[in-house]
GUBARO-896789 format. One record per residue (C-alpha): x, y, z. Coordinates in steps of 0.5 Angstrom, whole numbers, plus 2048, in hexadecimal, padded with zeros to 3 digits. Layout:
residues N
XYZ/...
end
This chain:
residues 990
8447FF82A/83E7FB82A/83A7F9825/8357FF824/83A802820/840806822/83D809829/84380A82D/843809834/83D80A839/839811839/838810840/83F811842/83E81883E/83981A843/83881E84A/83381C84E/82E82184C/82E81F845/82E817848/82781984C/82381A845/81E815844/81B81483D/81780D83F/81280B844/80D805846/807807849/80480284B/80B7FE84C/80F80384F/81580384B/819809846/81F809842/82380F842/82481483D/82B81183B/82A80B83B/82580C836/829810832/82E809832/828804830/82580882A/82C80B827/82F803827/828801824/82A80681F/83080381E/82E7FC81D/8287FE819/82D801814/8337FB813/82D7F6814/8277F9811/8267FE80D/8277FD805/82D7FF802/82A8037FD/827808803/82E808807/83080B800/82B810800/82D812807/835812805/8368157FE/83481C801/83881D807/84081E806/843818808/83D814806/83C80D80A/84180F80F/83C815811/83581280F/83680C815/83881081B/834816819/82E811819/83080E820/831815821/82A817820/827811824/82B81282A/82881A82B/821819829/81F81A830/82381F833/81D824833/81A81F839/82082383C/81C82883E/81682A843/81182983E/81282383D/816820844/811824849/80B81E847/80D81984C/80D81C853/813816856/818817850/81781E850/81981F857/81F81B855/821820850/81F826855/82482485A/829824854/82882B853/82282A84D/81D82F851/81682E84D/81082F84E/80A82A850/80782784A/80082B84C/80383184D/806831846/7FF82E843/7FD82E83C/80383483B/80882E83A/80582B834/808830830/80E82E832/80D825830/814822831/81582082A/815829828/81982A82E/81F82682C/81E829825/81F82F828/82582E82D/82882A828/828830823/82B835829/83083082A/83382F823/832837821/835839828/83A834829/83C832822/83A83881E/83683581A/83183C817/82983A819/829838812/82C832812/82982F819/82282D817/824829811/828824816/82382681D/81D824819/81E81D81B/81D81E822/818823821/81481F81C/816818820/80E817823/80C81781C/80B81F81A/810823819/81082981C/80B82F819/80E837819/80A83A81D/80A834822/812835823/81183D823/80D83B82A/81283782D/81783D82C/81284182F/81283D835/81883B837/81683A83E/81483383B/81B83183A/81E835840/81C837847/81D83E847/82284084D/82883D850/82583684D/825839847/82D837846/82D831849/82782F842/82C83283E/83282E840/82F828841/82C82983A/83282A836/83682583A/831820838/832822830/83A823832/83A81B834/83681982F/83A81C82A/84081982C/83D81282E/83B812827/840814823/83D81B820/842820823/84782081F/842820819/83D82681B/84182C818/841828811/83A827811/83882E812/83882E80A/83582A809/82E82A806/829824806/825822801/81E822804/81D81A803/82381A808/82081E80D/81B81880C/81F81180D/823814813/81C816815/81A80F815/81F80C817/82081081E/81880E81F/81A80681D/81F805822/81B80B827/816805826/81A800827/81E80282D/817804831/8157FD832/8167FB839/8167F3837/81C7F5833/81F7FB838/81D7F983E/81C7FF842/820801849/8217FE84E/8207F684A/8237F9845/82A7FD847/82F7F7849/82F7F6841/8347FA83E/8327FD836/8357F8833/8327F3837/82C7F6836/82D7F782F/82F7EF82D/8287EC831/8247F182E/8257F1827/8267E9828/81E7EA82A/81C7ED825/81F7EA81F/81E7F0819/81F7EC813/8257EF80E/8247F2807/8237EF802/82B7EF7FE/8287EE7F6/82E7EC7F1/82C7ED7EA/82B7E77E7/8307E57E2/82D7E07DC/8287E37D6/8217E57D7/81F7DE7D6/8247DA7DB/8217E07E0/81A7DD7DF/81B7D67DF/81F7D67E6/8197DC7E9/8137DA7E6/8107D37E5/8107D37DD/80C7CE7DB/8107C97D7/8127CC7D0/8107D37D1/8147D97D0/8157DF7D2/8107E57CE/8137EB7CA/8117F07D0/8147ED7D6/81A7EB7D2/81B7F37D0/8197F57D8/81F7F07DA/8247F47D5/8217FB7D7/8227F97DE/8297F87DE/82B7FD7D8/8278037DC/82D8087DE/82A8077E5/8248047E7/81D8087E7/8168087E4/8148027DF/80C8037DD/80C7FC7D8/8057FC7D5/8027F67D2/7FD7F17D1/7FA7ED7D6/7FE7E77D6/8047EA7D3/8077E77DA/8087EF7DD/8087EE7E4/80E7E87E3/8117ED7E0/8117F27E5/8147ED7EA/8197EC7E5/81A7F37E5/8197F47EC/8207F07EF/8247F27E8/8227FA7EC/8237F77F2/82A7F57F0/82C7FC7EE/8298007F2/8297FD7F9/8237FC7FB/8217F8800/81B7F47FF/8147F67F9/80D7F97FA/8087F67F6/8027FA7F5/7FC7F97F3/7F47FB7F2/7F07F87F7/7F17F37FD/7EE7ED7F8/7F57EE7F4/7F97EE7F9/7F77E87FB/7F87E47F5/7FE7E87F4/8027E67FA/8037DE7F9/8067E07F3/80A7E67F6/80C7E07FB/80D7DA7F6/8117DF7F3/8167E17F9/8167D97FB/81B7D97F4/81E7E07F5/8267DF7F6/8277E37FD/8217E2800/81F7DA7FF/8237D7805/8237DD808/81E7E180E/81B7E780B/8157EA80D/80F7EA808/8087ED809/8017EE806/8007F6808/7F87F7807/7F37F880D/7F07F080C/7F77ED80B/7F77E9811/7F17E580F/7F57E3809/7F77DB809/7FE7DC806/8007E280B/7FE7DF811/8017D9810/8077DE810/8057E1816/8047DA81A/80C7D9818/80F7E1819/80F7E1822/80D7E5826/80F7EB82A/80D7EE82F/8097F5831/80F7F882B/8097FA827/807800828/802800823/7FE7FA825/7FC7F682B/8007F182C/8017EA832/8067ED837/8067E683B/80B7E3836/8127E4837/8167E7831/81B7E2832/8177DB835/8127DA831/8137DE82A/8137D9825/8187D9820/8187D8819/81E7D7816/8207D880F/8187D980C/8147DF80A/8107E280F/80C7E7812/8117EA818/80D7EC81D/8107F381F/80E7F4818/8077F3818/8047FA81B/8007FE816/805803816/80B7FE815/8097F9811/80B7FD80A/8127FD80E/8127F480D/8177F2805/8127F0800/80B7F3801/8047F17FE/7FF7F67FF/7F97FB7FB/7FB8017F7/7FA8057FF/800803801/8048067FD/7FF80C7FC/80080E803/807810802/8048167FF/7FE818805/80181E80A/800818810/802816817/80A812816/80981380F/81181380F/81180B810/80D80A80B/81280E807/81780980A/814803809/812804802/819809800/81D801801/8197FD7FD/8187FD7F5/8117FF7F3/80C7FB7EF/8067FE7EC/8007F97E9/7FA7FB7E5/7FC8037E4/7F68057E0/7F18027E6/7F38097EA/7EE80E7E9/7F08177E9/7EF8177F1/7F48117F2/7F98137EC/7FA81B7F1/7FD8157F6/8018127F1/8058177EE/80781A7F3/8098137F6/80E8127F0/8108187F2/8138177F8/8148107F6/8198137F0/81C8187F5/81E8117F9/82080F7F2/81C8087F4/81A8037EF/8148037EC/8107FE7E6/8098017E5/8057FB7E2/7FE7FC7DC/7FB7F97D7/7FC8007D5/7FC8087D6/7F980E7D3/7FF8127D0/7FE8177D4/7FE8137DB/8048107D9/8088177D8/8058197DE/8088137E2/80F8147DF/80E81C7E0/80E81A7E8/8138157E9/8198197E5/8178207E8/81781D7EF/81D81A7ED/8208217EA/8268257ED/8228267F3/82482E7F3/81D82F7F4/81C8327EC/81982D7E7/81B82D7E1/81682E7DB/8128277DA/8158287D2/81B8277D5/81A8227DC/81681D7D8/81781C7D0/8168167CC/81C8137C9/81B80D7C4/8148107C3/80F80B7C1/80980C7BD/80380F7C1/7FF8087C2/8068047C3/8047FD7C6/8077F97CB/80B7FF7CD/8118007D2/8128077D5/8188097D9/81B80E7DD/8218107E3/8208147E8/82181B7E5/8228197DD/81E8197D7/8198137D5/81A80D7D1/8158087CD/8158027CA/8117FE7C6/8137F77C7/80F7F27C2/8087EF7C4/8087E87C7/8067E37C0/7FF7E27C2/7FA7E77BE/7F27E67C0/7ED7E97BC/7E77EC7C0/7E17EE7BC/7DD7F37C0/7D47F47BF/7CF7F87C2/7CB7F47C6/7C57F87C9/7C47F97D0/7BD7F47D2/7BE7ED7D6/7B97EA7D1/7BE7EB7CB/7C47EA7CF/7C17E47D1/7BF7E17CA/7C67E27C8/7C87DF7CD/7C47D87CB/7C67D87C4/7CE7DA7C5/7CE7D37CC/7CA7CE7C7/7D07CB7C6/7D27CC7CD/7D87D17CF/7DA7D67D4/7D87DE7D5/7DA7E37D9/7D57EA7D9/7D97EE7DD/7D37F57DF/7D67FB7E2/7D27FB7E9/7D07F67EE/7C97F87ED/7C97F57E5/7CD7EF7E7/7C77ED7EB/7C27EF7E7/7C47EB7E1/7C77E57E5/7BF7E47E7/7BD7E57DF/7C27E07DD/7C17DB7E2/7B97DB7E0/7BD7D97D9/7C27D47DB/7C17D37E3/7C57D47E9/7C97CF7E7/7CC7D27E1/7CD7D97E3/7D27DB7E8/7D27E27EC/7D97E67ED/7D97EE7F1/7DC7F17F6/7D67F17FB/7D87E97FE/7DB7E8805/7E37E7804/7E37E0805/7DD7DF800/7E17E47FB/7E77E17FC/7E37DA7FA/7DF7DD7F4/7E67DF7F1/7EA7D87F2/7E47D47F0/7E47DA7E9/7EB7D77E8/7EA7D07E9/7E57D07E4/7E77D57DE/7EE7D67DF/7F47D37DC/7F47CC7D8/7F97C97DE/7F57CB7E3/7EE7CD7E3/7EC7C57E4/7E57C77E4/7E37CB7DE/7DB7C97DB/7DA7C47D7/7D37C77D4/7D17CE7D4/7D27D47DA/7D37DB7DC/7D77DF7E1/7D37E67E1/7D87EA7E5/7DA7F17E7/7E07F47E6/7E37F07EB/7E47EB7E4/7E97F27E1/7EF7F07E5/7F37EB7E7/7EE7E57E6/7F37E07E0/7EC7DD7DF/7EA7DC7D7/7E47DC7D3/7E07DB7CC/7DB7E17CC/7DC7E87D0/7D67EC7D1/7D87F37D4/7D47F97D6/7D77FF7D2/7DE8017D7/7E38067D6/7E78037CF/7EE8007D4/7E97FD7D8/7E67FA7D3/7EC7F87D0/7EE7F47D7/7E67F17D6/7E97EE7CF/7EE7EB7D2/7EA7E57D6/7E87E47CF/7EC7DE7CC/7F27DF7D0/7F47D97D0/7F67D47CB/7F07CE7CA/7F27C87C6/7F47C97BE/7F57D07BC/7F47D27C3/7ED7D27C2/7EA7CA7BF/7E87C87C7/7E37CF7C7/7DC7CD7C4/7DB7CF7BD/7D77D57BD/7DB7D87C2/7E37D77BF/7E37DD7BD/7E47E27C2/7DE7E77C3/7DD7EC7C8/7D57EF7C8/7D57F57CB/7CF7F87CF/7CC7FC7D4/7CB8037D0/7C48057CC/7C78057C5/7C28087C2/7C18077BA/7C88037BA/7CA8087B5/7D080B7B6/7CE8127B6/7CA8107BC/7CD8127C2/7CC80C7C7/7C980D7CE/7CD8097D4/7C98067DA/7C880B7DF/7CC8067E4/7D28067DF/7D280D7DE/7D280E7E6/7D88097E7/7DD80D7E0/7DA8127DF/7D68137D8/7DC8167D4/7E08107D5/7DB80C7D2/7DA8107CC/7E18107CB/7E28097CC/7DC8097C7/7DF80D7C1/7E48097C1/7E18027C0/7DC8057BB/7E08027B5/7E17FC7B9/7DA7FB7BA/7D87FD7B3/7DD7F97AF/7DA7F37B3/7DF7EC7B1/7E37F17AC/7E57F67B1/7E77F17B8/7EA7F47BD/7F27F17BD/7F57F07C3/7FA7F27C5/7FC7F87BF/7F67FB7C0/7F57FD7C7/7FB8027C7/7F68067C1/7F08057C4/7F28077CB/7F580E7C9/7F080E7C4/7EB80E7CA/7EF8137CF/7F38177CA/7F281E7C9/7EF81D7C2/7E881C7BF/7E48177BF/7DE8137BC/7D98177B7/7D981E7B6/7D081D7B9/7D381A7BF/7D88217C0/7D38247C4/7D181F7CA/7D981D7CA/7DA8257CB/7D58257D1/7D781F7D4/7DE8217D5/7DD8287D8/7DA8237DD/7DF81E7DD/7E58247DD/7E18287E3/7E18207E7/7E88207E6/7EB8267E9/7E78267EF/7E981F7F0/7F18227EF/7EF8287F4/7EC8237F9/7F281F7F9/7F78257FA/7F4826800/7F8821804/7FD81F7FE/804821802/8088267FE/80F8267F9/8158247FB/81882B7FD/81F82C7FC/82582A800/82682D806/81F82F807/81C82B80E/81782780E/81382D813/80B82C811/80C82680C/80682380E/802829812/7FA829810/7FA82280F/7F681C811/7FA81A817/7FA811817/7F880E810/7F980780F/7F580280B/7EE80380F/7E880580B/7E980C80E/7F280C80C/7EE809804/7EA80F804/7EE814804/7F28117FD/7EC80F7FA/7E78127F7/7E18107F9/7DC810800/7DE80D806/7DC806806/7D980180C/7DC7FB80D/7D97F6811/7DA7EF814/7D37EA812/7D17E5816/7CC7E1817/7C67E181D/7C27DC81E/7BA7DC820/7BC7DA827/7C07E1827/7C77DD827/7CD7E0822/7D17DB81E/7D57DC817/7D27DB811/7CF7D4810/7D37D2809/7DB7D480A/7DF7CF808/7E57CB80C/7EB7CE80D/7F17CC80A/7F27C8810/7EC7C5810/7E87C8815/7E07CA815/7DF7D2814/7D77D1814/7D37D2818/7D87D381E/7D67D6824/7D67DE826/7D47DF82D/7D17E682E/7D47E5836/7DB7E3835/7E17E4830/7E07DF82A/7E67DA829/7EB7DD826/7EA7D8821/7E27DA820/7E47E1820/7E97E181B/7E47DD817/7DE7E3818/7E37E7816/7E67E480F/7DD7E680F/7DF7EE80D/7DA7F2807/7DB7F9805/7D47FB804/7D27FE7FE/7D28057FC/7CA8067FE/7CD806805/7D380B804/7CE811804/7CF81480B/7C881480D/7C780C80B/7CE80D80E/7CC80F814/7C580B815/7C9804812/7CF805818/7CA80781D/7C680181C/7CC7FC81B/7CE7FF823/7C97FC825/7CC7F5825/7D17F9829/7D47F282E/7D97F4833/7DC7ED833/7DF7EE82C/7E37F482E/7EA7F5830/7F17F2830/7ED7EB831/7E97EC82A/7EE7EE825/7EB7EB820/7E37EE822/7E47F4825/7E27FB822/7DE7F781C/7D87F881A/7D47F281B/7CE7F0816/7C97EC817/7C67E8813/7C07E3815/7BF7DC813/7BC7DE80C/7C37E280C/7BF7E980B/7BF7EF80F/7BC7F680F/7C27FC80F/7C180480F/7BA80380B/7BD7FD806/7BB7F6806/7C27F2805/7C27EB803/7C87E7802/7CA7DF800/7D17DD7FD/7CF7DC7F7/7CC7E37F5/7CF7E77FB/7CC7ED7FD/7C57EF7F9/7C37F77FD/7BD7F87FC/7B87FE7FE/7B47FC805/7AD7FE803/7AA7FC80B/
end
């Protein structure tokens, strides 16, 4: 028996010299071919090491509980699988391609016609089809299985290219047997060769004994989905020559030969095994987390922590809290308890934006790093957004995690290294495994951090959307900054946590807080997905109910729910710390704003004025350094270079984040004018807040950067007098004749950004803040849950004058939110279907590829396409180089100012740096005849030495030039950008 799991001996010796003939590989430029039953052997011992060594124990549960023996059917049945995924290369269809290996089969009875005289006719029959349907004729003629039992088992081998199979494309194939079989004396040759071929396989991995049993069976779709993938994993992984080499090299090995020196080459890191952390909920944050000394654990992670392991299994958590409550701790906390349940393999932490994917991978490694069962122990990590490898922290995991050669299919890679020579090991570490570094596989490594898309696309009709299936089916999910997703993007997420509940995957959802209703709907999606898969569900009264019901309003909150089972809430106690904010009015004038300003900072102090569009934010940091100088005035968007962002947000944190580490806070006065970059993410702390007025929970988060932290004696004697009360002025809206009956008028760029009924809502309920002054404080946090249902609930709001534009307002915000929700549907895959039914279609009219590029965001998204460019610097001598202020890296090397030869491929180094240059225009050039312009300009810089596999870094990009004063001309705009202010666009009036 060898080590690719119960495969008994050798399918050669099964086999007549016809069905030995058939070929499955061939090297064009190097000559060389595998034959059909070698690969079957390859991929089906792959299958079986993936299974024993690779998959989490969770999803080979999955898999067993639905077949009569359980794990003693589940493994051959995957080995199975993988082993005649190619039998549809047994056929003329596929086999007439290469006129010399074709002879070869002729001479063995295989009659076929040529390539060209078959033509486009034998598309219809693609090898992945053409075995499913040969599979299914031999089941149901061999085995007596009825043809409504095959497709939920061929589906696999169908779908193995990474679309499963639509109706009418199997009805073709029926209709034209003469792509699976010549028609005449060879016909019988192709049918005995065929049946022989799943004959041996059959006995060569177990099944035959097996076939009669699983006739009755009826998978559940995400089944038919796992055995999907795994089929393409080990089909991918047994196709790489450097691991399998090809005949005539590679046939004096035997299987087992060939199976031990290629899994040694490619070194897959195991599972994660969690175990459930004994000791209390404090014990487990001591040893998880650095706790400064004397601290403990708050009331809400310790209640996750006791709901996690007292759970009749695991499911959903939705914890809702106040910023700094410690939630995305507690989230890691509950995601190994989860994993130890469960038998998850690994955690998917998904966030809002590139930028909070970055600041949360460090944590996510500091925290593996103390993890039992990983810390000592190789496991593969990565950073999943489509700028992750200019990320400092995960291209150090790179350097470490080897390489292997020409076994990525997704992505070129160096084919002069040997896999066994020159790969560097990495012994017992985290790193970023090379084979696992492909767009399409790097969501398969164990622990993932990455943007909301990530997880977004599980729920798009594209191309090998089974592995993503994969991938995320094994790990536990985390969900940060929930209420950040708009209608179009939460289309998606429902129906990926029905699919994820159908999986029965773990998942923590993470907000400061939810609408009630939007909370009912998550849960709703994840218990019906996980329902009883009969293709009937239940009414929601009775899937999701609200047990321990708390008040409407409840805060902090906990809410669970199992697969299948009614919901729960919780209402654990608040953190001790209360903060009292007064709210005001401040009317919308630089000049005002400016004044105020000056009387608040006369005893010094620091101000955060967080605008809604970058426009604003420039527009009031130029007034306000006419007040205060530029010295004294920081500017934060989302329109910086990555690096110079980066930078902004490292240099916010050293100067107004916690006491311990923000070394650098001003002594005197000074301002941060920000957008919403300042709403997530940021632990920054400051004494006065002005906002432009926003949808109430972003509000919320807003107020949490002010007083977050404790200063001195009472928490607030280091703060300057005037500002030790907390006060939040809020702006950006004409509010009239500040009369409570007047409705206020938000700016038009606000109204752009939420649309004006949410900031009318959002109003209505501050209004008794505002008007009570000092005697009406905003009470953070026993207030949020009140104001954020008060201001998303079903329910009126504000004075009875304000009834009318609020009525109007929501026509327009309801009519908005259904054509989002239809828009998204488009591509959005389907509901589960019930047990038996095949995956036929499942992703048919979709979108082909996504992945997280700007076109694969736009389709989970709302809004217009953006352009990404990459900025450089053009001397008046015509020479490019990058940006003349980068800083050193970390290792101390100059990024400034480096050479970019037009003629030849920069430095990898250079480029590299170049590239840590990208900018996503703003929205004036997302139109798509500025588009259109824009892109047709920026080709101009089109130069052909930065193209190619020499130029990974470069190639394809959009380059931006900027002159020595760094301007440009751009689609009729005129773009100015400095590191201190970013990119202002102004109109070109030339």
């Amino acid at each position: 028996m060898s080590r690719g799991g119960g495969i008994r001996s050798g399918l050669l010796g099964r086999l007549g010299a016809p069905a030995r003939s058939v070929w499955a590989k061939h090297d064009r430029d190097g000559g060389g071919w595998l034959p059909l039953w070698r690969h079957m052997e390859d991929s089906a011992a792959v299958a079986g090491l993936l299974w024993d060594e690779w998959l989490p124990a969770g999803l080979r549960r999955t898999v067993a509980e639905v077949l009569p023996w359980g794990e003693s059917d589940a493994r051959p049945l995957v080995i199975w699988l993988a082993g005649v995924h190619d039998i549809g290369k047994a056929t003329p269809a596929f086999a007439c391609q290469v006129d010399q290996l074709a002879d070869v089969m002729r001479a063995q009875g295989l009659e076929m016609r040529s390539s060209r005289a078959m033509g486009a006719e034998r598309r219809i029959a693609p090898h992945g089809l053409a075995g499913q349907v040969l599979l299914g004729e031999w089941l149901e003629e061999r085995h007596g299985w009825t043809p409504a039992r095959t497709g939920q088992f061929t589906v696999a081998v169908g779908g193995h290219h990474g679309v499963p199979p639509e109706h009418g494309q199997i009805k073709a194939v029926y209709e034209h047997d003469e792509l699976l079989r010549t028609p005449g004396p060879s016909s019988r040759v192709w049918r005995q060769v065929q049946g022989e071929l799943l004959d041996a396989c059959a006995a060569r991995f177990g099944v035959g004994e097996r076939l009669a049993a699983w006739r009755t069976v009826r998978l559940p779709q995400p089944v038919q989905v796992l055995l999907t993938a795994l089929v393409i994993v080990s089909d991918w992984i047994a196709s790489s020559p450097d691991l399998f080499p090809y005949f005539p090299d590679g046939a004096s090995r035997s299987g087992e030969e060939r199976l031990a020196a290629a899994w040694r080459a490619l070194e897959l890191p195991g599972p994660w095994q969690a175990e459930e952390p004994p000791g209390s909920a404090q014990e487990v944050f001591v040893s998880r987390f650095r706790l400064p000394g004397g601290a403990e654990v708050r009331p809400v992670q310790e209640h996750a922590v006791r709901l996690a392991r007292e759970m009749e299994a695991p499911g959903l958590m939705i914890i809702e809290a106040p910023m700094g409550e410690g939630k995305t701790e507690a989230a890691l906390a509950v995601a190994e308890i989860f994993a130890a349940r469960s038998g998850a393999g690994g955690v998917f932490f998904a966030l809002p934006t590139m930028a909070t994917g970055n600041a949360m991978f460090p944590r996510l490694l500091d925290w593996l790093g103390r993890l039992p069962g990983v810390a000592g122990v190789r496991r593969s990590v990565h950073l999943a957004h489509s700028k992750a490898a200019l990320n400092e922290d995960f291209a150090g995991l790179m350097a470490r995690g080897g390489r292997v050669a020409a076994v990525d299919v997704d992505a070129p890679v160096d084919p002069s290294r040997s896999p066994r020579d020159e790969r560097r090991r990495a012994g017992g570490e985290l790193v970023a495994h090379a084979w696992l570094r492909g767009r399409k596989k790097a969501m398969l490594a164990s622990f993932v951090a990455g943007t909301i898309d990530q997880l977004l696309f599980m729920g798009l009709k594209s191309r090998h959307l089974a592995l993503r299936h994969l991938a995320l089916a094994g790990k536990v999910v985390v969900i940060d900054e929930a209420h950040a997703y708009d209608t179009y993007m939460s289309v998606y997420l429902d129906r990926v946590l029905s699919w994820l509940g159908a999986y029965r995957v773990p998942v923590v959802v993470l907000s400061a807080t939810l609408p009630a209703a939007r909370r009912q709907e998550l849960l709703r999606a994840y218990a019906e997905g996980g329902g009883d898969g009969d293709g009937a569900v239940a009414p929601v009264a009775d899937h999701v109910r609200v047990r321990n019901d708390a008040r409407p309003s409840a805060y902090p909150l906990i809410s669970t729910v199992v697969p299948g089972g009614a919901a729960r809430e919780y209402t654990p106690q608040a953190s001790g710390r209360t903060t009292d904010i007064v709210v005001e009015r401040l009317d919308d004038d630089p000049a005002v704003l400016g004044d105020r300003l000056e009387s608040e900072l006369a005893g010094g102090g620091c101000v955060l004025v967080v605008r809604n569009t970058v426009g604003r934010v420039l527009e009031t940091a130029r007034a306000l350094r006419d007040r205060f100088g530029d010295e004294d005035v920081t500017v934060a968007h989302s329109c910086f270079v990555d690096i110079d962002r980066a930078a902004k947000d490292s240099d916010l944190l050293e100067r107004f984040g916690p006491p311990e580490k923000a070394t650098r806070r001003p002594r005197g006065r000074h301002v941060v004018v920000a957008s919403q970059v300042a709403e997530q993410s940021l632990d920054v702390d400051f004494d006065l807040l002005v906002s432009d007025l926003c949808p109430v929970d972003l509000l919320l988060q807003r107020m949490g950067r002010l007083h977050r932290h404790q200063r001195g004696a009472a928490g607030r004697s280091e703060r300057p007098a005037r500002l030790r009360t907390a006060r939040c002025l809020l702006t950006g809206a004409d509010w009239a004749g500040r009369a409570s009956d007047d409705v206020p008028e938000p700016v038009r760029g606000s109204v752009a950004v939420y649309g004006k009924y949410l900031l009318l809502r959002s109003a209505a309920v501050l209004l008794p803040h505002l008007e009570g002054g000092a005697e009406r404080p905003v009470r953070l946090p026993s207030d949020i849950g009140g104001l954020v249902q008060g201001a998303y609930g079903a329910g009126p709001a504000g004075p009875a004058s304000w009834a009318g534009a609020l009525r109007d307002a929501r026509v327009r915000f309801e009519k908005h939110g259904a054509d989002q929700a239809e828009r998204a549907a488009v591509f959005r895959l389907g509901d589960v279907g019930r047990p038996g039914r095949p995956l036929f279609g499942w992703v048919a009219a979709g979108v082909g590829d996504a992945d997280d590029s700007r076109t694969g965001r736009a389709q989970v998204r709302d809004g217009r396409e953006s352009l990404e460019v990459v900025v450089v610097q053009r001397r008046d001598d015509g020479s490019l180089v990058t940006l003349p202020w980068l800083p050193p890296d970390r290792k101390g090397r100059r990024r400034a100012g480096l050479d970019l030869p037009r003629d030849q491929t920069p430095t990898p180094f250079a480029a590299r740096t170049a590239a840590s240059c990208g900018l996503r225009l703003p929205l004036q050039f997302s139109y798509p005849e500025t588009m259109d312009r824009a892109i047709e300009e920026l080709e101009r810089t089109y130069l052909p030495a930065w193209q190619g596999k020499d130029s990974p870094w470069l190639s394809d990009q959009l380059i931006l030039t900027l002159d020595e004063d760094c301007r440009t001309r751009l689609a009729g705009f005129l773009l100015r950008y400095s590191p201190l202010d970013g990119l202002e666009v102004t109109r070109d009036r030339d």
